[in-house]
C-alpha positions in Angstrom: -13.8 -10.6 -114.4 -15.8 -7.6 -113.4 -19.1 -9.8 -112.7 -16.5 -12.5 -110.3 -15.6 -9.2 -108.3 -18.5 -8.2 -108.2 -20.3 -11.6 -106.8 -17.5 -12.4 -104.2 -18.5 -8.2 -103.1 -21.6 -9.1 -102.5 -21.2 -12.2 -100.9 -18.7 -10.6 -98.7 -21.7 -7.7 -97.5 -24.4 -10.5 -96.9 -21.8 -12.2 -94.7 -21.0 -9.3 -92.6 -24.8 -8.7 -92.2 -26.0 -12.3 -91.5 -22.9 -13.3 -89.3 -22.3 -10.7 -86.2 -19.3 -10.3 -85.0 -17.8 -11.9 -82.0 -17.2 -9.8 -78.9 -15.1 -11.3 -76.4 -15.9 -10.8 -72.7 -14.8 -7.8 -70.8 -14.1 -6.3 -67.4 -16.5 -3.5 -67.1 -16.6 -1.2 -64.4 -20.4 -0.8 -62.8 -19.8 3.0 -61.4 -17.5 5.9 -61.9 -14.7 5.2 -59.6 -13.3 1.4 -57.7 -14.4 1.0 -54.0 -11.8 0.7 -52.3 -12.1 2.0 -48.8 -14.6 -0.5 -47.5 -12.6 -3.8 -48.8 -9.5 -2.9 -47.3 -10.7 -0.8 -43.8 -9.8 -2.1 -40.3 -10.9 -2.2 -37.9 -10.9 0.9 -35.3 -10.0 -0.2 -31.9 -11.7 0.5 -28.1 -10.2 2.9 -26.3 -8.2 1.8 -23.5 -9.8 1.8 -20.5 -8.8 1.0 -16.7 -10.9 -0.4 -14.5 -9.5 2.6 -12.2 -11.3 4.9 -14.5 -15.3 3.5 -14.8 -17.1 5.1 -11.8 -20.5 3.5 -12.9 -21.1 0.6 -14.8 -24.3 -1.3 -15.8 -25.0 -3.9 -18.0 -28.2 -4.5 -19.9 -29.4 -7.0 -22.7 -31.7 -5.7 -25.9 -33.4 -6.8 -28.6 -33.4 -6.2 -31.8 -36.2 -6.1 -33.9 -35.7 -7.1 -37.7 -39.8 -6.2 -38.5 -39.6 -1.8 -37.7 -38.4 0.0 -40.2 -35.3 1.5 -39.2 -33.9 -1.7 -38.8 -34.5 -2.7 -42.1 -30.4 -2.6 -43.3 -30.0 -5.8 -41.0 -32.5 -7.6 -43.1 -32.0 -7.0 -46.1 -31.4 -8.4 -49.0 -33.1 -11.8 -47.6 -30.8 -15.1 -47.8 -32.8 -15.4 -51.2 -32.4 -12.6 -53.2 -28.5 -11.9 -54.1 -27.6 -8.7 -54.4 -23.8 -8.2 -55.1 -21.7 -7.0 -52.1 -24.2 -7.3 -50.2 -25.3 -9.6 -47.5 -27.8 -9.1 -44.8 -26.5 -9.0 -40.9 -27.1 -12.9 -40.5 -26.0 -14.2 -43.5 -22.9 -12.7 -42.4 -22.2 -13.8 -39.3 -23.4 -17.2 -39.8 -21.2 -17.8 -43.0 -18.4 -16.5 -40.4 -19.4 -19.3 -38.4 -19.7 -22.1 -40.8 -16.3 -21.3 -41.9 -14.5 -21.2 -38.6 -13.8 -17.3 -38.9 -15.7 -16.9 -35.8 -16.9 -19.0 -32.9 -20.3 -19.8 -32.0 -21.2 -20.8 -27.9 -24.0 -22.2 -26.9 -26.9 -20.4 -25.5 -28.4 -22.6 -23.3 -27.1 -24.5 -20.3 -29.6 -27.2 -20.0 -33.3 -25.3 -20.4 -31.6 -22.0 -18.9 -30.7 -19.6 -21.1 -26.5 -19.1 -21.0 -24.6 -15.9 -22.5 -20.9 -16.7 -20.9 -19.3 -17.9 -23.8 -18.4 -21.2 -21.9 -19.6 -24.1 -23.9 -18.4 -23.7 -27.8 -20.4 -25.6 -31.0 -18.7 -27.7 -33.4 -19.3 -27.3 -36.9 -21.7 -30.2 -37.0 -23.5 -28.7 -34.2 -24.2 -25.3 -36.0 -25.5 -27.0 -39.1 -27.9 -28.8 -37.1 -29.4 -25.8 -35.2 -32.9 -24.3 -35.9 -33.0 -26.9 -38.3 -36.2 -28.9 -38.6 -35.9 -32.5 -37.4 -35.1 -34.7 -40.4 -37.7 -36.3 -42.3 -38.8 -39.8 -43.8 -40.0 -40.6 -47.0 -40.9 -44.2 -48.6 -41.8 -44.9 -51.8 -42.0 -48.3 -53.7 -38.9 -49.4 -56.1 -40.7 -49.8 -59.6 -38.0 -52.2 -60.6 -37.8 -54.6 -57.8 -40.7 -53.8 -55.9 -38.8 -53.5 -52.7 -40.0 -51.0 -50.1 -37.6 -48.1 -49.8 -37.5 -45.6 -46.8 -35.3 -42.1 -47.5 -34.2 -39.9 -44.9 -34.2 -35.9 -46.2 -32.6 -33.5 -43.9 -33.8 -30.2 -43.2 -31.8 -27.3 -43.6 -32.0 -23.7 -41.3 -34.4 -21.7 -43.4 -32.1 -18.3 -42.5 -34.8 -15.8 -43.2 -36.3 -17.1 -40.0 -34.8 -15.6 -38.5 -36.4 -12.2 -36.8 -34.2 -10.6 -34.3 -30.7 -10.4 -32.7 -30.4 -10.0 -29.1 -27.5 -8.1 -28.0 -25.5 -8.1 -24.3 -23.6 -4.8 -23.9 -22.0 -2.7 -20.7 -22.5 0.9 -19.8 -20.3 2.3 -18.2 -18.9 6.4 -17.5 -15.2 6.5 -17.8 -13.6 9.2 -15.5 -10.8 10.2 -17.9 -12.3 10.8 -20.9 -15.4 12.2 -19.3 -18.1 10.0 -21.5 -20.8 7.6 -20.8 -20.4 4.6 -23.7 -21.9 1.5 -23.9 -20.0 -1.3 -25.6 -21.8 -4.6 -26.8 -20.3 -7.7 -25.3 -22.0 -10.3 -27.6 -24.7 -10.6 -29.9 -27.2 -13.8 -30.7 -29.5 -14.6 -33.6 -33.0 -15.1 -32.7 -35.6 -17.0 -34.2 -39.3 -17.1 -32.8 -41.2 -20.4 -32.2 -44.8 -21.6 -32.8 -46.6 -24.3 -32.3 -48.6 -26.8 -34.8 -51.6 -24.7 -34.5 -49.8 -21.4 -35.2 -49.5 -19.9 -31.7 -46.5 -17.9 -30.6 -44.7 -19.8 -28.0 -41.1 -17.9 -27.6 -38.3 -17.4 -28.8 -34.9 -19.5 -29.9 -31.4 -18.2 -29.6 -29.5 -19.9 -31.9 -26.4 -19.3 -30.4 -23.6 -16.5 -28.8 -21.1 -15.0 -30.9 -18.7 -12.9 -29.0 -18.8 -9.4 -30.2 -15.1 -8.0 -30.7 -14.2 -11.2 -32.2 -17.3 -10.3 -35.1 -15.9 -6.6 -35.7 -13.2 -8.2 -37.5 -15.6 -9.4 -40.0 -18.5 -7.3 -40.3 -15.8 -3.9 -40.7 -15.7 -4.9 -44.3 -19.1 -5.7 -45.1 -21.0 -3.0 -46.7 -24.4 -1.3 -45.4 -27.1 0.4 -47.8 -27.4 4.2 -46.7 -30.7 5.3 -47.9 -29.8 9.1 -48.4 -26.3 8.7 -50.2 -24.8 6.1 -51.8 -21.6 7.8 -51.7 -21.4 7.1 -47.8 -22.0 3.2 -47.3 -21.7 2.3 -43.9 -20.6 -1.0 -42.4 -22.2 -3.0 -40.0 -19.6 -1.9 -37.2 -20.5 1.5 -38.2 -24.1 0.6 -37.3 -23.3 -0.7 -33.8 -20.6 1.6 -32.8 -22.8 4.6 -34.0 -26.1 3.5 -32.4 -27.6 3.7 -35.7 -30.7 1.4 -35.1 -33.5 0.4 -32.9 -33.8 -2.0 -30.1 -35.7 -2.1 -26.5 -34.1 -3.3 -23.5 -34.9 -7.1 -22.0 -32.8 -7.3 -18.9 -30.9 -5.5 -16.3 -28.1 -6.6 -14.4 -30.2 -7.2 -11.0 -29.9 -9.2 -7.5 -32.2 -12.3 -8.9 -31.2 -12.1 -12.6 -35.0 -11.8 -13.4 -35.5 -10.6 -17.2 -38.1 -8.1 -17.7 -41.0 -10.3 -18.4 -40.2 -12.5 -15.4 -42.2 -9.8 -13.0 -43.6 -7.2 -15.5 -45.8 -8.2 -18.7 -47.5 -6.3 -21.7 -47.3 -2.4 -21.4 -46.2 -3.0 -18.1 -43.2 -4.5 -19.2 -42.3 -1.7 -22.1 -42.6 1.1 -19.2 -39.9 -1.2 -16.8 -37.8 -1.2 -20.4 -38.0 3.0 -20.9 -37.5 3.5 -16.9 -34.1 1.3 -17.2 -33.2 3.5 -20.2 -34.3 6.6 -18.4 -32.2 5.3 -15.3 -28.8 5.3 -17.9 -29.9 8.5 -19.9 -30.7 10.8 -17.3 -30.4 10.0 -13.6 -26.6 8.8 -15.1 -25.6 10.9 -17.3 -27.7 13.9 -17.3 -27.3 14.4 -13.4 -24.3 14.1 -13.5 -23.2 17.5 -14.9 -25.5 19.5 -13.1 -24.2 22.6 -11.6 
């Protein structure tokens, strides 16, 4: 009886060693506390202002560049690395788009360039754009023989694109004493080249009216390279000027762009004398004693 008890004792340590146990599944928590301030924020509102109240007002349009360094938060992650709770700037607004959250206008009014918010795209419409025209393949049926032709559609390849241009007013209010600047719409940008490789402009994709966006990109979070305590949003970006662009266009009598009537350097000393022109003669001057 001893040798039985014995047997089924050892049989019963063999099984626990051979055969692991089973661990169910489990909610774990990756960090030391639950985020819950970026989820749930909304959004901050403007501050009311009457057109009493702006004694100077210019309007300008900017790019921004995805390639220098500072702003590298807009780029990143790329569409194809998934990072969790985390999107990059265009990912964002065009999934907006693509689910109706926010609408996209068309940017061009025949072959001139058109940032009024007039002309609206349809879903169908913003799957086709910056897409490659589709393609046509044929191959032979081994069965029957019969010549088969297949059409393959092309899809936006999203890490195209490079830059976002952005329309926003300046303007000094007289009550609260401040010069602000608040962006008016914003456009994805992709750059074009020919079948040899040469640069030969630029593509906006479309307009996306601005304080519609803030709505979206309030809740979406930001990597902050010196503490990861203190993640930013994308609205936080924008309203706090925390990134780099140059200036395209002014608000001017023929509604030239920059490049129309200035090129290479020439053209990035027109863009830091129409900064200077806000910065200083504006608001600088203006509380001289």
């Amino acid at each position: 009886m001893k040798n039985w008890l014995k047997i089924a004792a050892g049989i019963c340590l063999i099984s626990g060693i051979i055969i692991p146990e089973t661990s169910s599944a489990q909610n774990v928590l990756d960090g030391v506390y639950v985020k819950e301030h970026l989820p749930t924020r909304r959004v901050t509102p403007y501050s009311h202002l009457r057109e009493a109240d702006v004694m100077w007002f210019k309007r300008t349009w900017r790019y921004i560049d995805l390639k220098e360094k500072l702003n590298l938060p807009f780029a990143y992650p790329k569409s194809s690395q998934k990072i969790k709770d985390r999107r990059n700037l265009f990912d964002v607004i065009h999934d907006a788009v693509l689910e109706g959250a926010v609408t996209a206008y068309n940017a061009y009014n025949g072959l001139l360039p058109d940032d009024e918010f007039t002309v609206p795209y349809t879903l169908e419409e913003v799957q086709n754009i910056g897409a490659d025209p589709p393609d046509t393949i044929g191959y032979e049926d081994p069965i029957t023989g019969e010549w088969i032709e297949q059409i393959i559609t092309n899809e936006l390849n999203r890490d195209d694109v490079v830059k976002f241009k952005i329309k926003e007013d300046w303007f000094f209010d007289n009550q609260r004493s401040v010069l602000e600047a608040r962006i008016i719409g914003i456009a994805p940008v992709m750059e074009q080249y020919s079948e040899t490789g040469e640069y030969i402009g630029d593509l906006d994709l479309y307009w996306v009216y601005f304080p519609e966006l803030r709505t979206i990109i309030s809740n979406e979070e930001v990597f902050n390279r010196w503490n990861d305590a203190e993640r930013r949003t994308y609205d936080d970006i924008f309203h706090k000027r925390l990134f780099s662009s140059y200036i395209v266009k002014e608000s001017n009598a023929y509604n030239r762009r920059i490049k129309d009537y200035k090129v290479g350097l020439d053209a990035l000393l027109e863009a830091e004398r129409v900064k200077y022109d806000i910065f200083f003669k504006m608001e600088h001057d203006l509380w001289e004693f």
